[in-house]
C-alpha positions as CSV (number, residue, x, y, z in Angstrom):
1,X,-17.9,6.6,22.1
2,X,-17.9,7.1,18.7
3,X,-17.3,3.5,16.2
4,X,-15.6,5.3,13.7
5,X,-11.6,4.7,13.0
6,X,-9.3,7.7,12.6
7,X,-6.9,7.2,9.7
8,X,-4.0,9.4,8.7
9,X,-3.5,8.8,5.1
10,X,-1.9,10.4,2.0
11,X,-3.3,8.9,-1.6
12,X,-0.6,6.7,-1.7
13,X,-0.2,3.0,-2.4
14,X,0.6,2.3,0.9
15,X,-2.7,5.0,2.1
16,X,-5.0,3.0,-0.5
17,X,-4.3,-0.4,0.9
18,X,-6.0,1.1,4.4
19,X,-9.0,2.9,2.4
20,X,-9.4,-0.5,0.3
21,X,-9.6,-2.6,3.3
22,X,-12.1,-0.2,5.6
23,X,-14.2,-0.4,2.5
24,X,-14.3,-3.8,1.8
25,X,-15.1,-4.8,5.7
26,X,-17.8,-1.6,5.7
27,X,-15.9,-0.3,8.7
28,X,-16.9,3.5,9.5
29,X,-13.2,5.3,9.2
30,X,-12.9,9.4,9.2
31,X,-9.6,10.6,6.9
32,X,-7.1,13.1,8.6
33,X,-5.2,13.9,5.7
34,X,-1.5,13.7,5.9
35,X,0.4,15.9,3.0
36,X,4.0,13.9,2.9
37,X,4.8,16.8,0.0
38,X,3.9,19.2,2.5
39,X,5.3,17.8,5.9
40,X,2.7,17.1,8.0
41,X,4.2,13.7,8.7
42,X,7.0,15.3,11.1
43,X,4.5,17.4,12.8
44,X,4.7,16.2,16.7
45,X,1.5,15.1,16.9
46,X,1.4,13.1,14.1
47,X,4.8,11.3,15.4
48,X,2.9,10.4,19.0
49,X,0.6,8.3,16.3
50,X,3.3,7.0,14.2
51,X,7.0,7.3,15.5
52,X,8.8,6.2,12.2
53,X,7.4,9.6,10.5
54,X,5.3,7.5,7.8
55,X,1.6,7.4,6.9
56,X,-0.9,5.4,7.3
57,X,-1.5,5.4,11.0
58,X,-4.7,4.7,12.4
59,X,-6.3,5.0,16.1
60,X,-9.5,2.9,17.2
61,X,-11.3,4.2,19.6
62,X,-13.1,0.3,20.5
63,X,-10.2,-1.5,20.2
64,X,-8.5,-4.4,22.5
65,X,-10.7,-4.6,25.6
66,X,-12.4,-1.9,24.8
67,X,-9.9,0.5,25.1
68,X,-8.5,2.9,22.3
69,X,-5.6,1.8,20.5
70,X,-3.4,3.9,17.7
71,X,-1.2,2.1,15.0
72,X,0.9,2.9,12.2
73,X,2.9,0.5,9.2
74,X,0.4,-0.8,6.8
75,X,1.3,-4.2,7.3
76,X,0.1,-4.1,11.1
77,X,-2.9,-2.0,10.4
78,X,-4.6,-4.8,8.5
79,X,-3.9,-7.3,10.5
80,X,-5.2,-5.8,13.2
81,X,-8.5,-5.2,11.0
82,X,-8.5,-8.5,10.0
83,X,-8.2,-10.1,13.4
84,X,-10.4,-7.1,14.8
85,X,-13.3,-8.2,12.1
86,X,-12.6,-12.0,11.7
87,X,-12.1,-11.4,8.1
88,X,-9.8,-11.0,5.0
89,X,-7.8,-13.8,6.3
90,X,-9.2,-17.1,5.1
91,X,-10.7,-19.6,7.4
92,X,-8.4,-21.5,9.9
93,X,-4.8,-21.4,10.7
94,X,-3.7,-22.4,7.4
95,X,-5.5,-20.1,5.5
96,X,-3.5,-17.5,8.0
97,X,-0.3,-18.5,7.3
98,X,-0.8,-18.2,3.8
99,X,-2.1,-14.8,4.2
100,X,0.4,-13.9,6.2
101,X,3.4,-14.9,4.4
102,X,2.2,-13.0,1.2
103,X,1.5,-10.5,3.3
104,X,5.3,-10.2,4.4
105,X,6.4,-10.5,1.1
106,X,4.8,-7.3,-0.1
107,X,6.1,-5.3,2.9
108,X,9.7,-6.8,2.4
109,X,10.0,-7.4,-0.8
110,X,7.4,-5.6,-3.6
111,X,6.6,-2.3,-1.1
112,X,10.1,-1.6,-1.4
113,X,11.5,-2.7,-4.5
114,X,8.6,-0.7,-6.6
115,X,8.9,2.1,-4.3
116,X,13.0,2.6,-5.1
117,X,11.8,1.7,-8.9
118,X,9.5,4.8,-9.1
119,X,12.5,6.6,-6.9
120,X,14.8,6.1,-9.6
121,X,13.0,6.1,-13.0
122,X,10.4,8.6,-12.5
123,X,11.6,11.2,-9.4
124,X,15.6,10.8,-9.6
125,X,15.8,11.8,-13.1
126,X,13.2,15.2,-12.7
127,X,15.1,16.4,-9.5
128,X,17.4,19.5,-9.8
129,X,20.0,18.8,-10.7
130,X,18.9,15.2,-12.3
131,X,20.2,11.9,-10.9
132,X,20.1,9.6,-13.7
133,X,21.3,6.5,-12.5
134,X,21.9,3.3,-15.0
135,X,23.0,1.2,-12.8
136,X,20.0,1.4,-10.3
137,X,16.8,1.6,-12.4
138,X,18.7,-1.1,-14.1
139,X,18.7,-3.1,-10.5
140,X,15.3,-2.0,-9.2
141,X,13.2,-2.3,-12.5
142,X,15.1,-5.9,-12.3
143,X,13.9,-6.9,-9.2
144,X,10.3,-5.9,-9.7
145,X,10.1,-7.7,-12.7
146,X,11.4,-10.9,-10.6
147,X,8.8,-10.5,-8.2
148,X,5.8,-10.0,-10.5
149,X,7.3,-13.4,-12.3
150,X,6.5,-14.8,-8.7
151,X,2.9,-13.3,-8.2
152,X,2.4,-14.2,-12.0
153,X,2.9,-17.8,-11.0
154,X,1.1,-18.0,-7.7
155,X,-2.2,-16.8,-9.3
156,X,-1.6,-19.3,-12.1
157,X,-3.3,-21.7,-10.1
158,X,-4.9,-19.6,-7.3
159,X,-7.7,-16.8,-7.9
160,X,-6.5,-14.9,-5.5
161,X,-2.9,-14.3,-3.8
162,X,-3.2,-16.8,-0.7
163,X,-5.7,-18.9,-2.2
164,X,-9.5,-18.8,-3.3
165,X,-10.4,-16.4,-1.2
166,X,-10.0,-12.4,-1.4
167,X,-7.6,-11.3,1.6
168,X,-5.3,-8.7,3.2
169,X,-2.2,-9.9,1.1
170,X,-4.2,-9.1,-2.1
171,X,-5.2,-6.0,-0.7
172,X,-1.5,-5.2,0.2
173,X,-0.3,-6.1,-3.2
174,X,-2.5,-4.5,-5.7
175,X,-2.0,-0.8,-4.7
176,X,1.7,-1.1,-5.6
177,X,1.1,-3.9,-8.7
178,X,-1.5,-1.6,-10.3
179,X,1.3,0.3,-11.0
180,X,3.2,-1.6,-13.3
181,X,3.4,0.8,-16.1
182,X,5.3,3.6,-14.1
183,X,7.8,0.5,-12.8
184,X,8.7,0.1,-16.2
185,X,7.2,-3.3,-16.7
186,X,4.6,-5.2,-19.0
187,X,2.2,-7.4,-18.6
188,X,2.2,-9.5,-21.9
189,X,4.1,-12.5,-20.2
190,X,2.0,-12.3,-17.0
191,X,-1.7,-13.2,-17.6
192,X,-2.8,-14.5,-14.6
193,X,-1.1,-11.0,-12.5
194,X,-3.6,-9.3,-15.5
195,X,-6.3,-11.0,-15.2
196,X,-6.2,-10.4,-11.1
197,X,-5.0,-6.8,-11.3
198,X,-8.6,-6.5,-13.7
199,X,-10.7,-8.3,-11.5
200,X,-9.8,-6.6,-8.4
201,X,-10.1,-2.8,-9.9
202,X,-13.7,-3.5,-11.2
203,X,-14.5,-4.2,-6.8
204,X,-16.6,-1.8,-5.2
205,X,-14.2,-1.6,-2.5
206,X,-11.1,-0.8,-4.3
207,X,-13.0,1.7,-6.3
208,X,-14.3,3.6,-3.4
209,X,-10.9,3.1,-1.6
210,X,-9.1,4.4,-4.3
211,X,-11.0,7.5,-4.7
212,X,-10.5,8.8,-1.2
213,X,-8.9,12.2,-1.9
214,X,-7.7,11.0,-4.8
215,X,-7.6,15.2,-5.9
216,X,-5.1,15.8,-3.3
217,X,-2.3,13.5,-4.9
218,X,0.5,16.3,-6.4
219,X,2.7,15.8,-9.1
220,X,6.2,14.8,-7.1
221,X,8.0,15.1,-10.5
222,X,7.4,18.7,-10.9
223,X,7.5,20.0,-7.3
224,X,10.6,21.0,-5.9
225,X,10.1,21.5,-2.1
226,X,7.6,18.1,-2.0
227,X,11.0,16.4,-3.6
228,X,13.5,18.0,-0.4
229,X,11.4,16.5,1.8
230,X,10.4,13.4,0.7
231,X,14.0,12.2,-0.8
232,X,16.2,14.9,0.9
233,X,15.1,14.8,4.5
């Protein structure tokens, strides 16, 4: 049986956290790519792997016991990589819990909150007709600013998000934070979030991870049909 992991991915930030992490544990992984513009993630035999219609999904062919295991939200995937390899997590429970609580607050709080900011001050406002919508990139360009006000001060006295040691919580956080800019956000009051965003993007990993099929990223702003069935469907 072959050691390689299967991952369905689309150059997203939630994709590049699962390309990031298989390259910084030097795990063998083969891409199936997933074309959200295009639809692929309602195609049946995608939704066997990944019921809630969203990329990344992965399966393992060695996984619990031995026996092949598929998985999809990209919280769950890297904790199962970090459990499955005995690292990105810190050593000893309290390194997990630290990991694991800024692990949660990506997926509940940042994930979402930058993802309706780019909704709503980059897509809304190039759909046909536009939605221009004061009132919520107002609220969502807000509430991101809030939360990098919170990672700003964590890293103040920590090099990395749970602590001195490189994890899945940073690994969670920087594919969406690396995006400041297009969240309408700056950088001049946040020093520490710079100085970690810089650090991170000059890793070996996150380079490599971030490449993978970078070319196949579209331009959502300008396609119609990718728009219907991304924000329509």
């Amino acid at each position: 049986m072959s050691n390689a992991l299967e991952l369905y991915f689309w150059p997203t930030p939630n994709g590049h956290k699962i390309t990031i992490a298989l390259e910084e544990l030097a795990l063998p992984y083969n891409v199936h790519l997933i074309n959200i513009g295009a639809g692929d993630q309602f195609k049946p035999d995608f939704l066997k792997l990944s019921p809630n219609n969203r990329m990344p999904a992965i399966t393992d062919p060695n996984g619990p016991d031995g026996a092949p295991i598929s998985l999809f939200e990209s919280g769950a995937i890297l904790q199962y990589l970090a459990r499955k390899t005995g690292q990105l997590i810190g050593q000893g429970a309290r390194d997990q819990a630290q990991v694991e609580q800024w692990l949660m607050w990506q997926m509940g709080g940042l994930g979402p909150m930058a993802g309706q900011a780019h909704n709503f001050l980059k897509y809304a406002p190039a759909m046909e007709p536009p939605h221009d919508l004061p009132y919520a990139k107002d609220r969502y360009r807000r509430e991101v600013a809030r939360l990098y006000g919170v990672l700003d001060r964590q890293l103040a006295d920590n090099e990395f998000v749970a602590g001195d040691f490189l994890s899945v919580a940073d690994i969670a956080i920087w594919p969406w934070a690396r995006l400041w800019d297009g969240q309408q956000q700056t950088l001049n009051d946040k020093p520490h979030m710079a100085r970690w965003l810089a650090a991170l993007g000059q890793r070996p990993a996150f380079i490599a991870g971030l490449a993978v099929k970078a070319e196949a990223r579209a331009d959502l702003q300008s396609d119609r049909a990718a728009q219907d069935l991304l924000f329509r469907r």
